[in-house]
N, C-alpha and C positions, 0 to 999 in steps of 0.2 A: 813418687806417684803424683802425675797432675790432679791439680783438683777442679772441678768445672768452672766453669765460668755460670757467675751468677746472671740472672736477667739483670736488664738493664732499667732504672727508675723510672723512663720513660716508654718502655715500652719498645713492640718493634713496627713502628709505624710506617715502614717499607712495607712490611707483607700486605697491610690494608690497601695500600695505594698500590699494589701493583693486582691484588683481588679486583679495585673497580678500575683500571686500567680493561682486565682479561674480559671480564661479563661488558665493558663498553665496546671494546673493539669486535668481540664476540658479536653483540647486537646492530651495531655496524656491517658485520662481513656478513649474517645471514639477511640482512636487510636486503643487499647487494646482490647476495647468492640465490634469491628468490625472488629479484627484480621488482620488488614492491619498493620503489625507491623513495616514490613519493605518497604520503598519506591519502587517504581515497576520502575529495571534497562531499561534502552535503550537496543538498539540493538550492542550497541560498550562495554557495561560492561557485559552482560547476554549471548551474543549470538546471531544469527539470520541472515537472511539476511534482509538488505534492498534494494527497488526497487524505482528506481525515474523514475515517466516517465514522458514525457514530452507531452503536447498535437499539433496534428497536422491538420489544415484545409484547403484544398482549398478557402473557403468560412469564412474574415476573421470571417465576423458577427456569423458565430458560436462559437467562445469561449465568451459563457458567461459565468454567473457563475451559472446559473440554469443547463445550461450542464455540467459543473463542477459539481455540487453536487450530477447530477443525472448519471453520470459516476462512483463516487466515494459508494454511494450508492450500485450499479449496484456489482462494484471489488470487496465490504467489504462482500456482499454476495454471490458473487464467491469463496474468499478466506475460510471463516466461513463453506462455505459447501462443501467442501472437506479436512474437519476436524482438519483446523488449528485453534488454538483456542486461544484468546488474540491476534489477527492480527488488527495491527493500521493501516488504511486508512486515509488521510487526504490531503486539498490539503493546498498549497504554491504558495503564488503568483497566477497570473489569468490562468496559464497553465500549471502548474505542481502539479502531485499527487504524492505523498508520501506514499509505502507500506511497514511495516515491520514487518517482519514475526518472531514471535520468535524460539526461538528453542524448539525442539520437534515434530514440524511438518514436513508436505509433505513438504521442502521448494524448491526440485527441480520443481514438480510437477505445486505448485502451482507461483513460477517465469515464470514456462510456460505458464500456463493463463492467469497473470497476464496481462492485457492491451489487451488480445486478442480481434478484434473487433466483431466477430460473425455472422455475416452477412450469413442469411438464408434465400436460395429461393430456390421454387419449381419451375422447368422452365421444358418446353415440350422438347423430344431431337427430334432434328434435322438426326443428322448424327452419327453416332459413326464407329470409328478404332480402330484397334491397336496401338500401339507405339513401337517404340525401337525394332521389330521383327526383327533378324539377317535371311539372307539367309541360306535353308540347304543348304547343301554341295552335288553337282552333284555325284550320284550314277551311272550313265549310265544303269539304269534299266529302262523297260516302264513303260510312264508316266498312272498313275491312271485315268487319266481325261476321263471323257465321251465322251468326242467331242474334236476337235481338238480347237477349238474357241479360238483365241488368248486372251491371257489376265486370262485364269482361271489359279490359283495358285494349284500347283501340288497336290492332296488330301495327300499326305504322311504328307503331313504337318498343316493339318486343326485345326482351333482355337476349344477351347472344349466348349461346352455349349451352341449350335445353339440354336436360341431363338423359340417357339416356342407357338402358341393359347392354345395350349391342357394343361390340367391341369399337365400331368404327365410329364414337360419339366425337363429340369435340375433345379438345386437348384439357380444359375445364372440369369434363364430368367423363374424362378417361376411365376406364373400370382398374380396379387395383384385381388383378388377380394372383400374385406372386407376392404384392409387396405393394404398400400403401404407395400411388402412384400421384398425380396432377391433380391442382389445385379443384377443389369440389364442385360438382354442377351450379351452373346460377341459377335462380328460380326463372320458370317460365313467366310467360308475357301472362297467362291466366290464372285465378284462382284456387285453390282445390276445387277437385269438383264441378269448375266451371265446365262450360265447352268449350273445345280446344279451338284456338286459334286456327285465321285461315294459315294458310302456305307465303301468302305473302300477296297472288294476284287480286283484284277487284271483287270478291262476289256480290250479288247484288242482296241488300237489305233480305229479310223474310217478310214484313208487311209492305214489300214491293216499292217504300215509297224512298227518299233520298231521308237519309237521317239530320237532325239538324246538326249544330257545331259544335263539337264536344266542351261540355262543362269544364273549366277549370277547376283544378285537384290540388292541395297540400302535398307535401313531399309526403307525409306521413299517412295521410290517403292511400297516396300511390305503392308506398312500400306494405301495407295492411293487405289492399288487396291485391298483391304478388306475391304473398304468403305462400309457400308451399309447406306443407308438414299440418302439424297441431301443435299450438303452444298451449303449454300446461296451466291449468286455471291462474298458478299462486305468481305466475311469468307476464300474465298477458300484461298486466298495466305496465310493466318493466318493458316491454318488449313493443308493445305501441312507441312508446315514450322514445325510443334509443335510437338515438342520432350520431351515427355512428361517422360521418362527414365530418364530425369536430374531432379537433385532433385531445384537446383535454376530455372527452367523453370518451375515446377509447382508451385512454392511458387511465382514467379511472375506472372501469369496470374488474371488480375482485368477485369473488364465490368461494364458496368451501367447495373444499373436494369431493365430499359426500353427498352433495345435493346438486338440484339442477339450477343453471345458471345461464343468464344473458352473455354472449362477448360480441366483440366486434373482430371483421377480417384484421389482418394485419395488410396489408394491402388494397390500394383500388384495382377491380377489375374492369376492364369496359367504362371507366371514367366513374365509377360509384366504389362505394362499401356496401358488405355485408354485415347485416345482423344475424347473428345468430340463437336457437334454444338449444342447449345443451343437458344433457343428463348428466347423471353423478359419474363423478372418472373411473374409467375401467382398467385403466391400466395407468402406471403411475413414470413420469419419468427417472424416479430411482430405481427400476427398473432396467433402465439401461446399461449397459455393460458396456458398451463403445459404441463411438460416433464420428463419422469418418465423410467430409467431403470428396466426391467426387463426379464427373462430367456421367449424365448420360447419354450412352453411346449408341443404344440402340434404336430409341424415337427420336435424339436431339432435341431433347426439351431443353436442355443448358447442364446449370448446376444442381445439383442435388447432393443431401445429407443421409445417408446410408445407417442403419441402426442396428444395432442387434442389442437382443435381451437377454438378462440372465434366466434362471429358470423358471422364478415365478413368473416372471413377466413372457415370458413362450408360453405358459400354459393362460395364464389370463388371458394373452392376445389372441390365440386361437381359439380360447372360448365363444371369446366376444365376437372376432369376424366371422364366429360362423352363426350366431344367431343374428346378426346383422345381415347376413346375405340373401336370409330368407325373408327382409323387409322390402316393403315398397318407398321408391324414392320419395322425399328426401331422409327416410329412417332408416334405411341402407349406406348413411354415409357415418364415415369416420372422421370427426377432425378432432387436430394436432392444435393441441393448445400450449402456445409458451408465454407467460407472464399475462395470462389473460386476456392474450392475441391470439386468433386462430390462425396459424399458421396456413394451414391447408385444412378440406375436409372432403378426401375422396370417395368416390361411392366402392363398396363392399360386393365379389360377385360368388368369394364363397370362402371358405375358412384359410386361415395363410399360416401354415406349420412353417417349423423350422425356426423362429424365434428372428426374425429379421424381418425388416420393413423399409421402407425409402421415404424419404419428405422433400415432394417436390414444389416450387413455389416462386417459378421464374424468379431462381435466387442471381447474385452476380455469386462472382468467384469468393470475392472478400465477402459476401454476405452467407453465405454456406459453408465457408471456413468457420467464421464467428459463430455460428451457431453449431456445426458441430465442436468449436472449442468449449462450448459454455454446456454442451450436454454431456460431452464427454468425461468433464471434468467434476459435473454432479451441481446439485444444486445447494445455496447455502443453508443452514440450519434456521439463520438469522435473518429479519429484513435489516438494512441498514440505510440510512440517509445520509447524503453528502453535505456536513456541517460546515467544510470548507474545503474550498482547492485553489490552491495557490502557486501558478504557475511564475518561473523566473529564467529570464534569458540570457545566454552564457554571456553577454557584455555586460549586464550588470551583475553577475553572478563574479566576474572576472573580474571589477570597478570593487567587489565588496570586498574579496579574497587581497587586493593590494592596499587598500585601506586597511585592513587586519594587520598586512606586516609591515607598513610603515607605524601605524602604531606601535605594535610592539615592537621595532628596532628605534623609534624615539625612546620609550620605557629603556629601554638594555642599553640604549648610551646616559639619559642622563643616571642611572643607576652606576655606571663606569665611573661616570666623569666624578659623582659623590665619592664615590670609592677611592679616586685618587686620589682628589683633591683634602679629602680628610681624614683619608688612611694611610695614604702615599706606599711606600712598600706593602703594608698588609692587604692595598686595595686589589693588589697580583693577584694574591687568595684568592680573594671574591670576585675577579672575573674570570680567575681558572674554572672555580667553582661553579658559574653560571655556564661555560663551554659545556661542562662534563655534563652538565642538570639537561641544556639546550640537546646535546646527542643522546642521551640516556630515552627525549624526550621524543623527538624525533624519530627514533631509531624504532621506539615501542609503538606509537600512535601508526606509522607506517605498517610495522606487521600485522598490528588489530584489527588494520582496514581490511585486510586478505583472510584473518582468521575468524572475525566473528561479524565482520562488518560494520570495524566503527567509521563513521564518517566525520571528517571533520566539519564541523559547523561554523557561522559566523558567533556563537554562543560558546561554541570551543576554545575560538581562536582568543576570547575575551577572557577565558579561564586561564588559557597559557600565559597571558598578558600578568592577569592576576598574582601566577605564579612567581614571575621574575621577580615582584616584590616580597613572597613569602620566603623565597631563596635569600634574597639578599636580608631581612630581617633576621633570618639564622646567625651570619655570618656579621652580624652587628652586634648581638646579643653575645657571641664568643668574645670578641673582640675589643667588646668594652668590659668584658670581663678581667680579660687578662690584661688593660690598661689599668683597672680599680687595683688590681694586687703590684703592679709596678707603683703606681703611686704611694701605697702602703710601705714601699722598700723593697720589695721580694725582687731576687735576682730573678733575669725571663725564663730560666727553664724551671725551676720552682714556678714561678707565677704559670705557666702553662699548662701546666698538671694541677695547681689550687683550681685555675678557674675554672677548667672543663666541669668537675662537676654541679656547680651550681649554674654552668649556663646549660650543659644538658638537659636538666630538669627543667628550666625553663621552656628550652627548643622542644622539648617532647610534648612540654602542657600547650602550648601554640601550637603545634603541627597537630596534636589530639582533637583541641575545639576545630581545628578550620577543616581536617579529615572529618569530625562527625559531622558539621555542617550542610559539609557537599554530599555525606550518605543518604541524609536527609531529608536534601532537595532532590536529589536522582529518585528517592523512593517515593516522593509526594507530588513530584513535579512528573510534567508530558510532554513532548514534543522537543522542541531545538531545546529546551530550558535543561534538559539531560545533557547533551553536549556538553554544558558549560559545568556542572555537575561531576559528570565523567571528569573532565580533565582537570579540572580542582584538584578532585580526588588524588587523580593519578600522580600529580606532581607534586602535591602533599608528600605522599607517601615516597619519591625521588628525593626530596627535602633533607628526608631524614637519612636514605643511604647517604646522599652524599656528602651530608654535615660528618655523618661520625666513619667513613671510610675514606674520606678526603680532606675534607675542611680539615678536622682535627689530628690526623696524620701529617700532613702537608706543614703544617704551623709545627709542630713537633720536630721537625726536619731541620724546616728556617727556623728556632730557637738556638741550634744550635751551631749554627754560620759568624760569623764575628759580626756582619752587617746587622743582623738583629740582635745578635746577643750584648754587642757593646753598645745597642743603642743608636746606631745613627740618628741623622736629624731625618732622613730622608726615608728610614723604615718605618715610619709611625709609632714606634715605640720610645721615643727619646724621654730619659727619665727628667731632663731640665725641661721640656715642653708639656710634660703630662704635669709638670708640677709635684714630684715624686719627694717625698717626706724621708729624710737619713735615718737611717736606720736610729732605735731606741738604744744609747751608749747606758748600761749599767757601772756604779761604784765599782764592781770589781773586774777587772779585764781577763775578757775570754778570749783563749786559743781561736785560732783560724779552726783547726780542724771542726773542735767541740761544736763552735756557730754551725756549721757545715751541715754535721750532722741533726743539730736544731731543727736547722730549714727542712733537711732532707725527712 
């Protein structure tokens, strides 16, 4: 009866090595098989701009993190639909988003949306002015005016586009009867109240005589008494005051939703701005359900933003235009407010069922795209401020990416050259070792780029560098192990098996501090400084497969060759070079076998 065959002392160190043979070539051939060949660069090696914003609240209890993700959500489909394509949204820490835009795209465009908060209301107008209207200049001709009545503004100088109920008004004070139509009437050339202006020809004075030369007027004169509407007592010094001609005074005009509020047009018409009095919002732009540029085709106004509302917002909006229709102008108008610009504010001629509306506002193509992108997609929870944007151009992005791997291929030669030079045969090991480490490494950072989005960074690429010497310190720590037990006397395959385990426990307490380390900084660090974190990490933990499914297999192999096991001069194990101690002779003489088994 045969009897089995015992295991062998050392182990079967082929099954390991051909284990990380199968998972390298494995990660190799799916690398291949799903054309991610190459790792997907950052924004500092490829190109691109990146955008950091930072989140801001009155209210501290809104930064959670479900408004965080429904912000980040919100921007990644902002970004995507204005045709940037591979844009990484993410955040960092409990109040900062992270956007980066690669190259090829809109990336001025979309830096400008980027964090915009969108804030859309429908609100009743109040009052509307002019703004910024300069005095003409006194002609000493007679005054145009019908009546003497102080306060009417000379007809030479009348705003264009009097607003008007009949269907055939100007293109300005269009009536919306189906669907919120063309930019809102301008105030006429007179007062409330006043008497109306002539037609435009000569009439002659009422106290028959020639009028003198009209007094010079402040812009803010002139815009006061073009007032048409009533502004509300707690408005009027707000609304005197608003100079809507500066571009920093329309960009800061804010209100709450619930109350009435000053804005300025988003737009000049006729060479000026509008001011405007607004009531509390009637309708909200979360409300919207979709928003969809496109051409109208029926007046040829241009571009227009097409709206429809879910179902609160059809029953508000119907409310509202229909008590707004039975107002007299200018409180029969609707305006579209987005971020505290009126977009438009058409007049109202009778209630608009069906939960849909148009915003018209001599848009371009890209400018009615962009906004119906930004309505479409809803507004953010969060205001956020651009803390930085830091844009990089693919020649220096391409100058950083070759400085990365000339560095690291100086690291990986003079690492060889050590290797040989003080290892001589064992230094094979250690740069087989670094090949398997280098594709293992490769092979993975490639797939992640496709599966979760890592990018390689210039803070990556410093990590991997890092590595090559964590790699090769394993492979040092074995190595002068299994020289301290030849020096001792231990024949090499005995010393191979002594020393693994006390350099194991080494390489595991090494690879443990520098893996927590880098868990560490990934978890407390933001921005590129994760990159180099990540890949610490990742090659840490490579470290260790390939120390104890390579390294120590591999050496196990060549122990048992004649070139290392007798010793060469040229294996790096020579026992006359290592300065190796003959073995302890005892008084009494022991059998070959007995010793044998000693060691074993």
């Amino acid at each position: 009866m045969a009897t089995p065959k015992s295991r062998p002392r050392d182990g079967y160190p082929g099954r390991a090595l051909a284990l990380i043979l199968v998972v390298t070539v494995g990660l190799v051939a799916l690398m291949f098989g799903t054309g991610t060949t190459k790792p997907r660069l950052g924004i500092d090696l490829a190109g691109g701009t990146s955008i950091t914003l930072t989140a801001k609240s009155s209210d501290p209890k809104a930064l959670t993190k479900s408004n965080m993700d429904i912000a980040v959500g919100i921007i990644e489909r902002r970004v995507n639909g204005m045709g940037v394509s591979e844009a990484e949204v993410q955040t960092q820490g409990s109040d900062t988003i992270i956007v980066n835009i690669p190259k090829g795209g809109d990336r001025q465009n979309a830096a400008d949306q980027v964090g915009t908060t969108a804030k859309l209301f429908f609100r009743p107008v109040l009052a509307v002015a002019p703004s910024g209207i300069s005095a003409p200049e006194p002609t000493g001709t007679p005054s145009a005016a019908a009546t003497g009545t102080p306060g009417a503004t000379p007809a030479a100088t009348p705003a264009a586009g009097a607003p008007s109920a009949a269907p055939s008004a100007t293109k300005q004070g269009r009536p919306a009867s189906e669907a919120l139509a063309a930019e809102g009437a301008s105030p006429t050339a007179a007062a409330t109240g006043a008497a109306p202006a002539a037609t435009g020809s000569a009439a002659p004075a009422a106290t028959g005589a020639p009028s003198t030369p009209a007094v010079p007027q402040t812009p803010a004169d002139i815009s006061n008494a073009m007032t048409q509407g009533t502004v509300p007592p707690e408005l009027a010094a707000a609304f005197a005051a608003l100079d809507c001609s500066k571009p920093d005074v329309r960009a800061a005009q804010t209100g709450a939703e619930d109350k009435a509020v000053v804005a300025c047009s988003q737009k000049a018409e006729n060479g000026y701005y509008e001011k405007l009095a607004l009531g509390p919002a009637a309708v909200k732009g979360a409300d919207v359900s979709k928003a969809q540029a496109s051409i109208d085709t029926q007046t040829g106004a241009g571009w227009q933003v097409q709206l429809q509302f879910n179902g609160t917002g059809t029953d508000a909006f119907a409310k509202v235009t229909g008590q707004l229709a039975a107002q007299a102008p200018p409180t029969n108008q609707f305006a579209i407010v987005l971020d505290n610009q009126v977009v438009s504010h058409p007049q109202v001629n009778g209630p608009i069922p069906g939960g849909s509306a148009v915003i018209t506002g001599r848009f371009s193509q890209a400018e009615a795209q962009d906004l119906s992108n930004v309505l479409s997609y809803g507004a953010l929870p969060l205001e956020f401020a651009k803390s930085d944007i830091t844009t990089v151009s693919p020649a220096l992005g391409s100058d950083q990416l070759k400085a990365g791997l000339v560095a690291g291929l100086i690291g990986m030669v003079l690492v060889v050259a050590y290797s040989l030079i003080y290892y001589r045969g064992l230094g094979l090991v250690s740069i087989a070792g670094l090949l398997v480490s280098a594709a293992l490494t490769y092979s993975i950072m490639s797939l992640l780029g496709n599966a979760i989005g890592f990018a390689l960074n210039l803070p990556a690429v410093c990590g991997a560098i890092v590595a090559i010497g964590i790699t090769a310190d394993s492979f040092i720590v074995y190595f002068e192990r299994i020289r301290d037990e030849v020096r001792e006397g231990a024949p090499l395959r005995p010393a191979v098996q002594r020393a693994w385990p006390r350099a194991r426990r080494t390489i595991l307490v090494s690879d443990f501090v520098s893996f927590l380390c880098a868990a560490v900084l990934y978890v407390v660090s933001v921005g590129k400084v994760q990159g180099f974190a990540f890949t610490l990490g990742l090659t840490t933990l490579l470290d260790v497969v390939v120390i104890f499914l390579f390294t120590k297999p591999m050496i196990t192999l060549l122990a048992r060759r004649k070139f290392f096991l007798n010793g060469h001069p040229w294996s790096g194990l020579d026992p006359k070079r290592l300065g190796a101690r003959p073995p302890l002779r005892s008084s009494r003489r022991r059998s070959p076998s007995s010793a044998a088994v000693k060691e074993a």
